[in-house]
C-alpha positions in Angstrom: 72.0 -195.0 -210.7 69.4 -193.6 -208.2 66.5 -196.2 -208.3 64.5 -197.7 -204.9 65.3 -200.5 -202.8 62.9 -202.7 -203.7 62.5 -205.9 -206.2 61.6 -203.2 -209.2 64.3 -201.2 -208.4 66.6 -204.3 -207.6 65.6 -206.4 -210.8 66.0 -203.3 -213.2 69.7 -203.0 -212.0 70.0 -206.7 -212.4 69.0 -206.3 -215.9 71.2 -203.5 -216.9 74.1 -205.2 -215.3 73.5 -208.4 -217.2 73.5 -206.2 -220.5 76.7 -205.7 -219.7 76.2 -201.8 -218.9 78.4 -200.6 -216.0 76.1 -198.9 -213.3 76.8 -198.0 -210.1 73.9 -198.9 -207.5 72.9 -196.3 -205.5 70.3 -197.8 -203.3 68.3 -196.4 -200.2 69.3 -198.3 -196.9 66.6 -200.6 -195.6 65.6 -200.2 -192.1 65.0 -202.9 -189.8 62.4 -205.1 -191.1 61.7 -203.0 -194.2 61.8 -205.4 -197.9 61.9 -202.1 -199.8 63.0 -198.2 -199.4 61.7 -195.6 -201.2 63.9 -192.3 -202.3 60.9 -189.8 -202.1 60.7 -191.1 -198.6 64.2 -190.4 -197.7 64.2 -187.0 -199.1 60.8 -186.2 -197.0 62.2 -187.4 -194.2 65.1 -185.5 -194.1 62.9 -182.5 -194.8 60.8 -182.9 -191.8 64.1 -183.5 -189.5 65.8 -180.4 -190.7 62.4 -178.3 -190.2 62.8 -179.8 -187.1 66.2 -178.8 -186.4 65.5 -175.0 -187.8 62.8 -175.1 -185.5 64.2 -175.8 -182.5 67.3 -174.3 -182.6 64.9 -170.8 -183.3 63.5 -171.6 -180.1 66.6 -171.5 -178.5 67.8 -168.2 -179.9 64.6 -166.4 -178.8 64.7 -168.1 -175.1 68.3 -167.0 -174.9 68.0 -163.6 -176.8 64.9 -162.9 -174.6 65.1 -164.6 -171.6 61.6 -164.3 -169.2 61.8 -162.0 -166.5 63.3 -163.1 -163.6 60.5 -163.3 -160.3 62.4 -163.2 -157.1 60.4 -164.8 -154.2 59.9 -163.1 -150.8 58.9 -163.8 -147.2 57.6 -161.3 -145.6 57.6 -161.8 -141.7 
């Protein structure tokens, strides 16, 4: 089961468990401090990292496909 990390989520596994129904917990990690994690947040999280990532690495294939021109410096004397 899928459910959050926090004392719903927690106590409704309890309660299944102590019905005797096999489960298998599936809980989102808690981070640092955090009393209670949330799967939507997860997911959005992950979204906005791999935008992120997509992002970036676009930048990098332009910069590289299309480098700016180089400016070469003189002195004259």
């Amino acid at each position: 089961m899928a459910v959050d990390n926090d004392e719903a989520g927690r106590e409704f596994c309890q309660k299944l468990s102590d019905k005797g129904v096999q489960i298998s917990q599936d809980l989102p990690l808690l981070q640092g401090l955090e009393t209670k994690s949330d799967w939507n947040d997860i997911v959005k999280r992950q979204k906005e990292l791999s935008l992120r990532d997509l992002i970036q690495s676009a930048q990098t294939k332009v910069i590289r496909d299309h480098p700016p021109p180089k400016r070469e410096h003189a002195l004259e004397l």
